[in-house]
N, C-alpha and C positions, 0 to 999 in steps of 0.2 A: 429333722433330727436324724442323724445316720445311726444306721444299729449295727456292727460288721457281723451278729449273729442271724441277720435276715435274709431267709429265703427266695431265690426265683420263684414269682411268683406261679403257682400251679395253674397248669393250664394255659399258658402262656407259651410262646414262641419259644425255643430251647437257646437258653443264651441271653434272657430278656431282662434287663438290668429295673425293671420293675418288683423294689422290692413286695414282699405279701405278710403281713404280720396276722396273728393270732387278734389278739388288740394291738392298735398301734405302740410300737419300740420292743412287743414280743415276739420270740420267734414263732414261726409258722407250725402248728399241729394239728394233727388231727380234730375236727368241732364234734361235739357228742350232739347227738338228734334234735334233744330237745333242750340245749344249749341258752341259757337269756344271762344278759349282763347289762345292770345299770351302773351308772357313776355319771358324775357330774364333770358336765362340758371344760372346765376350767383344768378338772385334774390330771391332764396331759400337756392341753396347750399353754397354760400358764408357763409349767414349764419347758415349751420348747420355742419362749420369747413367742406366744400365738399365732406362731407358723408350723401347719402341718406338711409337712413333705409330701408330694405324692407318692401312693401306693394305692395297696388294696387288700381286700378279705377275700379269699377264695372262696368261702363259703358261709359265710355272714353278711346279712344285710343288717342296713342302720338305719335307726332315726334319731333325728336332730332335733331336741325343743329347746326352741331359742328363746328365754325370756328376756333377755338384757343385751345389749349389743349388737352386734352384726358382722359384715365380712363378704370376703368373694370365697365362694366355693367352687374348686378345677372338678370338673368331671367327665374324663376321660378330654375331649375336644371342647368344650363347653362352659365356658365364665358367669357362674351363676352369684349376682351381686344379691342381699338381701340384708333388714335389719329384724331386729324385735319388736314386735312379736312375730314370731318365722318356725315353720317345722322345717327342714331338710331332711329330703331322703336319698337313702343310696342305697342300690340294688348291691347283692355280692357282685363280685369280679368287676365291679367298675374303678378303673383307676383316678383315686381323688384326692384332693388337698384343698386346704384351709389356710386362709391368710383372717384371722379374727381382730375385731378390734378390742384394744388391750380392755380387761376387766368382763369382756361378755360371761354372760351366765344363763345356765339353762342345765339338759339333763343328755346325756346319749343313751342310748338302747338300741345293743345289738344281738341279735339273734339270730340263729341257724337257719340257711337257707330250707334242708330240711324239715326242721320247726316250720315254716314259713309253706312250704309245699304240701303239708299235714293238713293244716289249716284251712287252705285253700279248696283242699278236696270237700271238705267237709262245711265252711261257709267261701262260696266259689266269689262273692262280691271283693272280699281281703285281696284276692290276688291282681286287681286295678294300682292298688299302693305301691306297688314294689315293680312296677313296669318299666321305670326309667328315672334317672335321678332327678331332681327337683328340688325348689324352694319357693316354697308358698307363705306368703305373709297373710298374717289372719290377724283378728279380735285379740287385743289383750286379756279379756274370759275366757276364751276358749282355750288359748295356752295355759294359763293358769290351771285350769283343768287337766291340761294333759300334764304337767309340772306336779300336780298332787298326783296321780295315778302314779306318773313313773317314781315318786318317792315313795308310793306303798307299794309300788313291786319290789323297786330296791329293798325293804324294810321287810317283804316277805321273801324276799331270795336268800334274806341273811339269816333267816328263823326255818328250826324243824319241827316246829308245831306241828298236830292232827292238823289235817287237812291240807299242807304245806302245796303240793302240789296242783291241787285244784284251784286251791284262791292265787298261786303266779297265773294259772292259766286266765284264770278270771279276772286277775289284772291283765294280763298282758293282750285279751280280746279286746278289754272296755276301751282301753289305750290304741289297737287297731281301730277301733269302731270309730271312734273321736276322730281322729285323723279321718278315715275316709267320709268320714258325713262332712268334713271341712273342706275337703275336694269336691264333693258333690255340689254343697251349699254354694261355696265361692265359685263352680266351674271353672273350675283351677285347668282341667284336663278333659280333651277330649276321651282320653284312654281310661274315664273314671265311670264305665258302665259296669252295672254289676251281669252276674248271672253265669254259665256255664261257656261263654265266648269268651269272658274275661280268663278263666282259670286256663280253658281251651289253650287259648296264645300264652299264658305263663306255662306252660307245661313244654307249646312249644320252643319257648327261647330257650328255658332251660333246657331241653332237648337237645337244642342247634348249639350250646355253650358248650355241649360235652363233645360234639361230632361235628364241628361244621370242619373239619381240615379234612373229612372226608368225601365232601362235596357230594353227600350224597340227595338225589331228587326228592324235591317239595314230596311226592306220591308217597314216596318210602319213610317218610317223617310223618306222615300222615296216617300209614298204617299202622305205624308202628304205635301214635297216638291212642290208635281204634276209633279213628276217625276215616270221614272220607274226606278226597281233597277238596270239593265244593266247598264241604264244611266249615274246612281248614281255611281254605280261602274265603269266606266270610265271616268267620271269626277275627283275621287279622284285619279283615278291609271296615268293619265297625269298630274295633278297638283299638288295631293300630294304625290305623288309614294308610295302609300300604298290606302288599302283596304278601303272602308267604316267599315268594325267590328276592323279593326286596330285602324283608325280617334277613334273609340268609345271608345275602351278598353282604347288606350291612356288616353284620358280626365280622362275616371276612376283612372287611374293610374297616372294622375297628380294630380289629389282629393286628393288620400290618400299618395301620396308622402308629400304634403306639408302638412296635418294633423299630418302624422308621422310628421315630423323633426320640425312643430309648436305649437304642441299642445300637451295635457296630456291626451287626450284620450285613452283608449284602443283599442287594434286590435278588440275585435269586435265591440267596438262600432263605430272605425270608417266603417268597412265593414254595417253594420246595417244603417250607415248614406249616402251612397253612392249607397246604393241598394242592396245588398247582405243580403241575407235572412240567409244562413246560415254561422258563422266564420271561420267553417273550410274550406269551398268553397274559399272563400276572403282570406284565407291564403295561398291556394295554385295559386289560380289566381295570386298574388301578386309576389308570388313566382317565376311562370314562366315568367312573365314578367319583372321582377325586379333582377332576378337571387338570390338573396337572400330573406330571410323572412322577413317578415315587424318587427320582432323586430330586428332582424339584422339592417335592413337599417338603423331604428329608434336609434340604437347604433354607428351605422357608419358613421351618421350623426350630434350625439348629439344632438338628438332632446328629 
């Protein structure tokens, strides 16, 4: 669905034809802290013929309860097929789209990344769910469950009764907690340990999301963590089975991935835009990482 009111998306390459909506087909604004929105799976894609365009939230993560149907979900590089009974999740700033099959039903819930980073601090097991996008098919009970939960959050987000903010909050844990005991149970994910390493590496990606075009050293991400780099570096090697400079080059390398294949920029301008001082550097980083050349990819991708 095009929206011509839709923003570049933030934080993105400057010039980066990836639109960013508020909720998908709204324009991009500011998200308030502690930000939650329910509605039903259907009440978008229904009407946009159950094709979602790619984009993204700058600052909202989402989850997907699939009770009815199914679909391929794009996420960022990534073709994840799944049916119902299915959660899908999406981390903020991942670029994503839906091809659903006609009549699917279920519920979304998305909430601020902030919301999301609050949480984390204070039960550190939460921040495993929001590591990387996925789709996990599970127990027709257990979605069911999660399907009643996000209908009394919806049903308390629309009500200013005493206690109004306590019981979203209270829905909106039992609703995380479900979901990650479903990870846990099914070993869905390597990356589904709980404790103070999980939170550790969401702290640090969100970190590298705001600063990686500054290329700045694992050490100085680390301090600035309040961590040491050992630390740092074993937090990422149990939870995300790779390095702290891997976590980094990554991000870089998903900047310019989706530059390439969305935009008309040039290869230097996007290395230029992402922190690379010089293009023939970024074309070789690109390279070993990518195995081919960013015009290749850019060709290989029809971007």
């Amino acid at each position: 669905m095009d929206d011509p009111t839709h923003d570049v998306m933030t934080g993105t390459v400057t010039g980066a034809a990836i639109p960013t909506f508020y909720l998908y087909g709204e324009p991009h604004r500011a998200v308030q802290d502690g930000f939650i929105h329910v509605e039903q799976l259907d009440d978008r894609s229904r009407a946009s013929d159950w094709k979602i365009k790619p984009h993204a939230h700058a600052d909202l993560a989402q989850l997907f309860v699939v009770g009815a149907g199914g679909g391929t979900m794009q996420a960022d590089e990534r073709a994840l097929s799944f049916r119902a009974p299915a959660v899908l999740v999406v981390p903020a700033g991942v670029v994503h789209g839906f091809s659903w099959r006609n009549e699917s039903s279920g519920a979304v819930v998305t909430l601020s990344q902030s919301y999301l980073s609050q949480v984390a601090e204070r039960f550190t097991d939460i921040a495993a769910i929001f590591v990387e996008p996925r789709a996990l098919a599970l127990e027709q009970a257990a979605v069911e469950t999660m399907l009643e939960s996000a209908a009394a959050l919806q049903q308390e987000l629309g009500w200013g009764a005493a206690g109004h903010h306590a019981a979203v909050e209270a829905q909106m844990l039992g609703l995380l907690v479900s979901v990650l005991r479903q990870f846990g149970s099914m070993h869905a994910s390597p990356h589904a340990t709980p404790g103070q390493q999980a939170a550790l590496v969401a702290r640090y990606r969100e970190r590298i999301s705001a600063r990686f075009r500054r290329r700045e050293a694992v050490s100085r991400h680390a301090e600035a963590l309040g961590t040491s780099e050992t630390s740092l570096r074993a937090a990422c090697a149990r939870i995300a089975r790779r390095s702290p400079a891997a976590i980094l080059d990554e991000r870089a390398m998903l900047e310019a991935r989706r530059a390439l294949r969305y935009t008309n920029l040039s290869v230097a301008e996007i290395g230029y835009a992402i922190g690379f001082g010089d293009p023939a550097y970024f074309s070789r980083f690109f390279t070993r990482h990518a195995g081919c050349s960013p015009r290749a990819y850019r060709r290989d991708t029809g971007g």
